[in-house]
N, C-alpha and C positions, 0 to 999 in steps of 0.2 A: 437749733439756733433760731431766733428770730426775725424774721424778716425787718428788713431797713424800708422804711419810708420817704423813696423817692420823688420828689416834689419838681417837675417840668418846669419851665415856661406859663407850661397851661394851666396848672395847676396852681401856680402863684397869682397867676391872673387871678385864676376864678375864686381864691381863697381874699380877696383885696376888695372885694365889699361887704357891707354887713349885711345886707341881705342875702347874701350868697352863704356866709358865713349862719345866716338866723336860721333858713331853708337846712343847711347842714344839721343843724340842731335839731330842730324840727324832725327831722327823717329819722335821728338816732332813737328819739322815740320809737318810731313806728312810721308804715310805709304809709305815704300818702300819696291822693288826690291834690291834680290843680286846686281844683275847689277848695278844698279841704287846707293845703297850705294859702290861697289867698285868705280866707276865713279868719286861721290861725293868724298870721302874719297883718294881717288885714292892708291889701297889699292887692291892686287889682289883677286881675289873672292874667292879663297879657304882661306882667310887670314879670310874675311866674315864671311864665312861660317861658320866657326872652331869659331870667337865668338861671331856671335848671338847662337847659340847650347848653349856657355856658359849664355847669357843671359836668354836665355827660361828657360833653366834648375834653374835660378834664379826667373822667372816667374816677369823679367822684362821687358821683351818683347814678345809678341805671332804671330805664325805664321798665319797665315790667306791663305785658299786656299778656296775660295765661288766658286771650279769648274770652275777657270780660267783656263788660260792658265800657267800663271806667279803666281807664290806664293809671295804674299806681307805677310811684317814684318810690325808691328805697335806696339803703345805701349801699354799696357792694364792698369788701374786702377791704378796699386801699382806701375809703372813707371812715371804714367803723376801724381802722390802726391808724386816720388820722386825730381821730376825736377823743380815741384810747387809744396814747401808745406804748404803758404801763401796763395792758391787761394780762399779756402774761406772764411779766414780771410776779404779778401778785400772787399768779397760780405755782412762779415755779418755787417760791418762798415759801407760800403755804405745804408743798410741797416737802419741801425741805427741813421746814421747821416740823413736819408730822413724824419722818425718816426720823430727824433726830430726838424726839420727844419717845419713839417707840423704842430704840436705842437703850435710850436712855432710862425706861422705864422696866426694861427686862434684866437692866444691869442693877438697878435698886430691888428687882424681886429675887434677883439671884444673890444679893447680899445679906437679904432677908431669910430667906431659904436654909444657908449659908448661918446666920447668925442663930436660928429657929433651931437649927439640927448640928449641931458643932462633932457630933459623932461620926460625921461622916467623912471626917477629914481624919483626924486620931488613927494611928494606927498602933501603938501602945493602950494597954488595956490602964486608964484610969478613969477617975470616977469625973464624969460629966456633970457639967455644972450649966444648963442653957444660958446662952446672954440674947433673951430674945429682946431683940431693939424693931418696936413695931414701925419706928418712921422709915424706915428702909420700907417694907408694905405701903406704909401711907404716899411716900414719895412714890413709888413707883405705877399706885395704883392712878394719881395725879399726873402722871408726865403718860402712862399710856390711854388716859382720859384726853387728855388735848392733843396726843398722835390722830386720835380718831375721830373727835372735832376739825384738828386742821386737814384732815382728809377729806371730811364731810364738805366742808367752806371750799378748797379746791376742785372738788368734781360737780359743786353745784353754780360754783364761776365758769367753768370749761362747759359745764350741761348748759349756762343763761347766755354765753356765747354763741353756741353751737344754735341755741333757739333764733338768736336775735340774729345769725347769719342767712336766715329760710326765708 
């Protein structure tokens, strides 16, 4: 199940300006420097400063210093479900919509299969007459084509998540 997006006190605070709000944006790109967001922003660095402090304090943003030189701001958890918080709605669809496309594409080959070889069902000895209907193949070949599309589009969302959480 999905985590619900709890919103503070503090957090409405600090979502209630637009700089606060730009800074958020900014970071879902990618992790930045003061510098680098005053630059962006163009927006003097104590102006930064003064409200990422308010961000963190919301624990919408986290500082990050891995014993750089430069202290990078990025966004943690509860900022990238507040900017997306759809993301894995679309993964569990795509998801679903694969399950069913594979389904579905096994049951159009088994009817083909089925339609291709009619002897296999006959248990009286008469003369066969195939009714091969290839859109049973064609349809099935198409619904297990986009099972494995929409497999591919979900683990390469859940894979661009997992990158943009490091």
């Amino acid at each position: 199940m999905i985590d619900k997006i709890t919103l503070d006190k503090k957090a409405l605070g600090a979502l209630s300006s637009d700089t606060r709000a730009n800074i958020l944006k900014s970071l879902d790109i990618r992790r930045m420097t003061v510098s680098a967001l005053s630059k962006r922003l163009n927006l003097p660095k104590s102006t930064i400063h003064e409200n990422l402090d308010r961000l963190i304090d919301a624990d919408l943003v986290k500082k990050n210093n891995d014993g750089n030189k430069w202290v990078y701001y990025e966004l943690p958890e509860k900022g990238r479900r507040l900017l997306h918080p759809h993301e894995m709605t679309k993964i569990i669809i795509l998801l679903s919509s694969a399950a069913l496309s594979f389904v579905g594409g096994i049951i159009e080959m088994y009817w083909f299969i089925k339609s291709a070889f009619p002897e296999l069902e006959l248990e009286k000895e008469e003369e066969i007459v195939p009714l091969y209907e290839p859109e049973y193949l064609i349809f099935g070949v198409i619904l297990l084509s986009l099972g494995v599309l929409f497999l591919y589009l979900a683990f390469r969302m859940r894979k661009v998540k997992k990158e943009t959480k490091k």
